[in-house]
N, C-alpha and C positions, 0 to 999 in steps of 0.2 A: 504494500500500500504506500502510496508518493503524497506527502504531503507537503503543500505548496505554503512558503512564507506568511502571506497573509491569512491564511489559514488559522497556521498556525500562531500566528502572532494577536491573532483575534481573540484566545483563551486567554481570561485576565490572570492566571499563575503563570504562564509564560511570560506572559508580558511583566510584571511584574518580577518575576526574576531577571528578563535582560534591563531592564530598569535600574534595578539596583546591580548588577553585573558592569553596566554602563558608568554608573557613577562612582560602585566600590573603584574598580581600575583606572578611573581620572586622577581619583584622592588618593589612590596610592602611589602613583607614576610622581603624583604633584608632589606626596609627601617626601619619598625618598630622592627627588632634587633638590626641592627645597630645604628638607631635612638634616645634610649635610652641612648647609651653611647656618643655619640655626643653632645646631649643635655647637660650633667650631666658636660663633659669637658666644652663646651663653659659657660654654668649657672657660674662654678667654677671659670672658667679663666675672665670672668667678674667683679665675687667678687673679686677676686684676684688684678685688675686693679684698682678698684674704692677703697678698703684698699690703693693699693699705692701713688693715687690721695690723698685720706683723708690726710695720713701721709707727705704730701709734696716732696714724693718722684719722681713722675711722673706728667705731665703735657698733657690731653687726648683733642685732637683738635677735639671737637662737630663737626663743620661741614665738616671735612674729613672725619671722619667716617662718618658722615649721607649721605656724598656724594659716599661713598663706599659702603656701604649697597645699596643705589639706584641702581646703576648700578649694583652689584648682583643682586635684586630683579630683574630688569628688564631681566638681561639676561638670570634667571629663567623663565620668564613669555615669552620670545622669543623663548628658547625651549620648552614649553607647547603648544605653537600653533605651531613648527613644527613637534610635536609627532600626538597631535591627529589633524592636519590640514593635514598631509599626507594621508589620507583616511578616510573618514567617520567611515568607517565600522574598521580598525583597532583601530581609536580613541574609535570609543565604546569599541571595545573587551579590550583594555587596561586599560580604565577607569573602567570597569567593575572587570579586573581581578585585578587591584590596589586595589580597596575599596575591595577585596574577602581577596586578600594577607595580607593589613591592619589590617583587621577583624582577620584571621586566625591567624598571626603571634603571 
């Protein structure tokens, strides 16, 4: 049995998986270019900070930061369950096209 594109693009679980296949592998492609240089600033700006701690120039308040990173992380992990908790099926297609974009990029 030959099933034709539109066809099959017309079932909204297909469709909804290349959906999110289509935009998991943007976001992953995007991340792991942009990723790189992200990381390389924040690594730097780090050193940066902990030289100006050593030399007594700066003074870094541990637990605001660690209370600030929290609440990023978390509000990281808030939007991951309303990406792939929006649909089964577009969850997979994204998770799937992320680790492809990842890989690829």
């Amino acid at each position: 049995m030959i099933i034709d594109l539109p066809t099959l693009l017309s079932n909204p679980a297909v469709k909804s998986t290349a959906i999110g296949g289509v935009i998991g592998y943007a976001s992953g492609y995007a991340l792991k270019k942009v990723g790189r240089i992200i990381l390389l600033s924040l690594g730097s700006l780090l050193m940066i900070l902990q030289y100006l701690q050593w030399e007594g120039v700066i003074t870094i308040n541990y637990r605001a930061l660690e209370s600030f990173l929290s609440s990023l992380l978390s509000r990281a992990v808030e939007l991951q369950d309303v990406i792939l908790g929006a649909s089964n099926l577009l969850g997979f297609g994204f998770a799937s096209g992320f680790a492809l974009g990842l890989y690829k990029g």
